[in-house]
Structures are given as C-alpha cells and as structure tokens.
N, C-alpha and C positions, 0 to 999 in steps of 0.2 A: 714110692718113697714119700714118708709127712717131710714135709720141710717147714723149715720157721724162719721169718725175715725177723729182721729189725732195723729200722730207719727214725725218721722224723716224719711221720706218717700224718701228724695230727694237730698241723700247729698251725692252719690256717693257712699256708701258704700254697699259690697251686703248683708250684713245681714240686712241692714233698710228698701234697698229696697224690697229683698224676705217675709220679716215677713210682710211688707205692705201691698204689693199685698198675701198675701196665707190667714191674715185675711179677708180683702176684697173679696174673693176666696169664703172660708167657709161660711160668712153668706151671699153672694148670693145663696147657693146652699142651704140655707133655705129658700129660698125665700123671702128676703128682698132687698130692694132698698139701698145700699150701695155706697157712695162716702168718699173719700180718702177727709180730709179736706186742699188745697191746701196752708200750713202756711208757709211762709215765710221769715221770720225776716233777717234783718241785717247778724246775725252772721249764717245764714243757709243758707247765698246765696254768697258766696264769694270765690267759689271752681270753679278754673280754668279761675280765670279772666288774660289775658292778659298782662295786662299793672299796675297790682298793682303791689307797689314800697316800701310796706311795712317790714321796717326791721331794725333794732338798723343799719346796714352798712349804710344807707343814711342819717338817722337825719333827718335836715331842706336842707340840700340841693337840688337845683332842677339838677343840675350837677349829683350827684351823684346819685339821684333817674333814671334818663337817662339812664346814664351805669348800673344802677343795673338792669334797666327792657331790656336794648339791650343783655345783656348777661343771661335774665333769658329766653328770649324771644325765642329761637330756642326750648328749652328742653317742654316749655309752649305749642310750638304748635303742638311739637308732643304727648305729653301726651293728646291732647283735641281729639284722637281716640277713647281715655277711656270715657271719659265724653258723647262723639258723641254713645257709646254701652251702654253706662245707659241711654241716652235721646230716645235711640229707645226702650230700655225696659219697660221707662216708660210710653213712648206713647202707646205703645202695650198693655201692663197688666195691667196698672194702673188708678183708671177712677177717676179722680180727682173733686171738684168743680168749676165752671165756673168760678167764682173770686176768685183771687190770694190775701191772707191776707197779710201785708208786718208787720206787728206788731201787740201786743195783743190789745191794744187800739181799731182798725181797727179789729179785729176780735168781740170785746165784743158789740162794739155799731152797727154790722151789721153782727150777725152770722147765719150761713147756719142753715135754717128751717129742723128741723129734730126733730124724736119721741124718739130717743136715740143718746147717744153720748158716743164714746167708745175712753180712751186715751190707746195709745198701740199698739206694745209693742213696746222692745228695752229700750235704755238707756234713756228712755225720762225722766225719775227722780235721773240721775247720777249729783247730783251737783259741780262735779269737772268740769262740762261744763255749757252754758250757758242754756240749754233747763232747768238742772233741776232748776235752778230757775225762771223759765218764767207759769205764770199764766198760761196759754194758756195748757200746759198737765196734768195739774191738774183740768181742764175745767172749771175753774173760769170764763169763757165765757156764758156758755151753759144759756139758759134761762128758767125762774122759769116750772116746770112742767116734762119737760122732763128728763128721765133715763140719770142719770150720770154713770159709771161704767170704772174700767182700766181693760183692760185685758193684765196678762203678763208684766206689769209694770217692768224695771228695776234700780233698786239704782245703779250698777254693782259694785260701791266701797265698800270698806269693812267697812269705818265708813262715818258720815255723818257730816260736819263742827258743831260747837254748832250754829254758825251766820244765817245758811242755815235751822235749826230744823223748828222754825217756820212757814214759809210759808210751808215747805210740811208737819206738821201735823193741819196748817189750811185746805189746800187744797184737802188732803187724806182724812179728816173727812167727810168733805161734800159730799164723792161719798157715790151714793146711794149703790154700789157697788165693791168691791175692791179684785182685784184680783194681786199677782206677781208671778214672775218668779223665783227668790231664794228663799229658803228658809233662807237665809242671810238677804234679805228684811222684809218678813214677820219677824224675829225676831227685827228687827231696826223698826220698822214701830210698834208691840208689845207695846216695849219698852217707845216709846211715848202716849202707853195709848189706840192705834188703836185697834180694836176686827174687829172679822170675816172676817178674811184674808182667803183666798182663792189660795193655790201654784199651780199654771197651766203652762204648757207647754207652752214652744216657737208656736206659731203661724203657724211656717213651718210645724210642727207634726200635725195639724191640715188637713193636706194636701195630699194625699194618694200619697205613691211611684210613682205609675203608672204617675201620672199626673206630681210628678217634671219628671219624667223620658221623657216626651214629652215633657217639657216646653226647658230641656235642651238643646244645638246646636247640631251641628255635632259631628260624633263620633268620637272616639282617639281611633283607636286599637292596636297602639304600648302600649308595656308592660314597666307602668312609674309608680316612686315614685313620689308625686302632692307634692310641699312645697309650703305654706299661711303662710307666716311668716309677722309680723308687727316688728319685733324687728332689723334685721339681725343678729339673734341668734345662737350664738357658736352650741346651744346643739341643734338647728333644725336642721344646717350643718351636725355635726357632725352624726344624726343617721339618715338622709337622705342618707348620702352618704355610711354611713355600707350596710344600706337595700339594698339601689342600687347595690351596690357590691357581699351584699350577695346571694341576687337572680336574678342577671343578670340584672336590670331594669334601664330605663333612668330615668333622673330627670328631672321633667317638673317643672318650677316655677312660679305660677299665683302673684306674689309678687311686689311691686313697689320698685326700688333699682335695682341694679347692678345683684348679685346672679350668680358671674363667676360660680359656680361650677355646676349651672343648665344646662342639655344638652340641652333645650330647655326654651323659656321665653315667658310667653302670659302678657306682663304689661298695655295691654290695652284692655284684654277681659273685656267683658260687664257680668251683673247677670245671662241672659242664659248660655252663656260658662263655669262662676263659677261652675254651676250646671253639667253642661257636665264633666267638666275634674273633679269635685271631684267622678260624678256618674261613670267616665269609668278608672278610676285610678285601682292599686293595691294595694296601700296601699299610706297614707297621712301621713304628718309630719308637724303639725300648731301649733300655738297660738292664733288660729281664735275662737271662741265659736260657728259662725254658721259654718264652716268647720267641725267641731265634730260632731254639730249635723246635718246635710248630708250623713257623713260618718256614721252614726247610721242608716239613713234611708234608704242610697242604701247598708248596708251590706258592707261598706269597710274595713276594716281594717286601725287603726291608730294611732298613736302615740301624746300626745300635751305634748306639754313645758311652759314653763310659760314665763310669760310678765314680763317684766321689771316694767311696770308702777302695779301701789295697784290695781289690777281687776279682778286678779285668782278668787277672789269667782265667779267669773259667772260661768267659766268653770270645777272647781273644784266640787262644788254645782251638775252642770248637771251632771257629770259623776259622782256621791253620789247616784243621783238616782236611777240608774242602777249597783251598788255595784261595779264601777271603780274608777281609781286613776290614775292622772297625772302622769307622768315621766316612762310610762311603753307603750309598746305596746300593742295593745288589737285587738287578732285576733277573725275575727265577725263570722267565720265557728265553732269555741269552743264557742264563748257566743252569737251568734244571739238567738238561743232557750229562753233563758233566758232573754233577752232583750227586745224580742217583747212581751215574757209577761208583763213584765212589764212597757212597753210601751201601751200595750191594757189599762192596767185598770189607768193608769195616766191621757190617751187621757178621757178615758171615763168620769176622775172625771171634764176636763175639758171642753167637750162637755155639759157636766152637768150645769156649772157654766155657761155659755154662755144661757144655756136654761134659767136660772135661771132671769140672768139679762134683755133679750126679754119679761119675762113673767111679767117686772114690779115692 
C-alpha cells in the first residue's frame, strides 16, 4: 500500500522531527511504500531566516529594521549549526515527497497519489498555533476513495477556543479513522459529539530501543544530569543542580538560552544527539514531553516540571499512563518492571489500530 503522512516534520523541533521519522519507520517495516508529505506553508518555513527584521522594535522603519537585523545577525549565524544538524537528519531519515506544498490550496488541487493518508502525530490539532487550524491536518485534501485516518493526533492544550470548534469537529468527523494521543483529546474531541476514538502512543514507542539506540550519535561516557528545558525554569535549575551535587554528576544542557549553571552546553545538537545524550545520561531534568518519553524508553531516570505556557496535559496525561506524576523524580531501576508492562500492552493496542486503519 503507498501511504502519505503529514505532520510538522520540519520545524526544527526534535520531537516533530523524531515522531515523523519513527512513524514513517514503523509502517515500512510493514511493508508499505511510505512518504513524509513535504507541507510547507508560510508559518512553517520562517525558522532561521537571516535577514527577517520582524519585531514591534522596528515598525515601519527601514533604519531600524537595518540595525535590528546587523545586531540579530552574529547570534543568527551561529545558531544555523542547529538548523545545518536537523537539515542533515532530515536528509538521512526522512524520505519526503518530491514536491514541496507551500499552502493547502496547492496541496488540495495537486495532492500526492496515495491509498491512505495518515495526519500525525504531534501538535498538529493544537490550535493555539497555526497548523491546528489549517485544513491540511485534518486532510481536507486527501481525495474521494482513499483512507483518511490521524494517528496520535495532538490538541496538546487543555481547552479548545469556541471560534476554533468548528473546523476541527468538521475536519475530525470526516476521518475514516481517528486516533490521539491524550486522553485529554479524546475527551474534547467526545465532547463535540466525535465517537470511536482511539488513545495510542507517541510514534517514537512504536520504535524498538535498539533501533533509537543506533539511530543516536556518539557516546557521552562522563556521568551527567541532561536539562531540556523550554522555560528557563527555577524548578529545572534548582533540582538539576541538587542531583548533580548529590551524586557527583555534571550538567550537560541540550537547551537554547544561556544555562550558566550547565557544565557543559550542546545548543546546536541536531535529533540524533537529542537521542544520544538523553540515551547516555543518568538522570534528566525537562519540561520536554518527548525527553520523557526517551527517558521511558532507554530506562533513565527523571524528573519533569511544568511549563509555564497551558500544555502540561500532554506531559501529565503521558506519565497518567504509567501511574506517574509530575514534580517527583521517578527512578527507572524501581518502576522499569512495571512500566514495560504496561507499555507492552498500550503499544500493542496501538499496533492494533494501525492494522485496523491499513485494513480499510
């Protein structure tokens, strides 16, 4: 069977890019013809441009738009390391469609021939951003005949605008198939009337240890605490730096920002390295959701804190599944046992749902 994804495959973040590629992963090694649908609109191409001058400091002025890009312009070209380590991972892992979509318009009246069409996963139906109200991952595109289905869909916010209801319970109703990632969704999704929802697993879990454990870089054998922090978070500092203290360990920080109190700072590793230093870590300190689930899958040990911004249900939710709770540390030698089990029969109901949706 060809199949075609579509996600947020390409925005530089590594949980969009890893859930991208490790879907795409899984259903080739069913033996289906698999492409990544290469969509990229306006507001999903404008990461690490150069010379944009966008910002309440310049207005209309062209003076000022000058000096705001010659002084943005040193910190721009050194952060395009980072961009240069996700352009090589996507080249590597990621097997895209030959034509680049620049808008839904441009994707509907010339879409990629295909016998299913899978939207997912990640935040593609978060409508505090612009994908969740964009036609295109709802697959308002896809043409009459072929399997529509989301897999792992996420809302990631806790409620949903009333102005934004509409187009996602037009756009939800119509898949032939529906599957998310919270169980926060599935009850918002409910709530509009939606039936036979389907709660599956992140995408990465789809994906056997062994294989992130190859996919990752080189190894880190110094003994470190890993902080993914998106906030510059008191409460990630503060029990980074106990842990480090209390058991002797450095602080490596994979985090964009400053992070004096890291002994070490990787702010331009690429998605393999992600994978590397949360696989060779000792223990993690995030507010990441896919840093958690990592640290679930290589057995590490970790701690998360919450975000500032309304999005905890993502990461709250996941550790619900496995009878964990935010604001605690959670050592994987006391609950791995318990974890994998119930990660065996989660994967399975999701392996399930994936058959479900191939079969038609």
């Amino acid at each position: 069977m060809k199949i075609s994804t579509i996600t947020c495959h390409d925005v530089y973040n590594y949980g969009a890019s890893l859930q991208a590629y490790a879907l795409m992963h899984y259903l080739e090694g069913l033996g289906h013809q698999v492409e990544i649908i290469d969509y990229k609109p306006d507001y999903l191409s404008g990461h690490y441009q150069l010379l944009a001058a966008e910002s309440p400091l310049v207005g209309s002025s062209r003076i000022k738009a000058v000096l705001y890009v010659l002084v943005k312009l040193p910190g721009r070209l050194l952060s395009r390391r980072r961009k240069w380590a996700f352009d090589r991972f996507r080249d590597s892992h990621l097997k895209l469609t030959a034509k680049r979509y620049s808008s839904f318009d441009d994707l509907r009246n010339n879409p990629p021939q295909a016998d299913c069409f899978i939207a997912g996963s990640d935040q593609i139906w978060n409508t505090l951003r612009p994908n969740g109200k964009d036609p295109a991952f709802y697959l308002m595109f896809a043409p009459e005949g072929a399997i529509r289905a989301s897999y792992a869909a996420s809302i990631a916010a806790d409620v949903v605008a009333d102005g934004d209801l509409p187009l996602m319970r037009e756009g939800v109703s119509a898949l032939d198939h529906v599957s998310v990632r919270e169980s926060t969704a599935a009850e918002l999704l409910a709530r509009m009337g939606i039936g036979n929802i389907t709660h599956v697993l992140d995408p990465v879990f789809l994906v056997s240890e062994d294989s992130w454990r190859k996919i990752g870089a080189d190894r880190h054998d110094d003994g470190y605490v890993l902080v993914y922090d998106f906030d510059a978070s008191d409460e990630v500092r503060r029990i980074a730096t106990e842990l480090a203290g209390a058991r002797g360990l450095s602080i490596y920080s994979i985090s964009q920002g400053r992070y004096d109190y890291a002994d070490r700072k990787f702010p331009h590793a690429g998605p393999a390295e992600f994978v590397s230093l949360i696989r060779d870590a000792q223990v993690v300190v995030t507010n990441s959701y896919h840093a958690i689930v990592f640290s679930l899958i290589f057995g590490v040990d970790f701690y998360t804190a919450g975000r500032t911004e309304n999005i905890n249900s993502r990461m709250s939710d996941l550790l619900a599944q496995f009878g964990l709770e935010m604001g605690s540390l959670i050592d994987m030698c006391e609950t791995k046992e318990r974890i994998s089990a119930i990660l065996e029969a989660r994967l399975l109901k999701s392996e399930q749902y994936l058959s479900e949706v191939l079969a038609g």
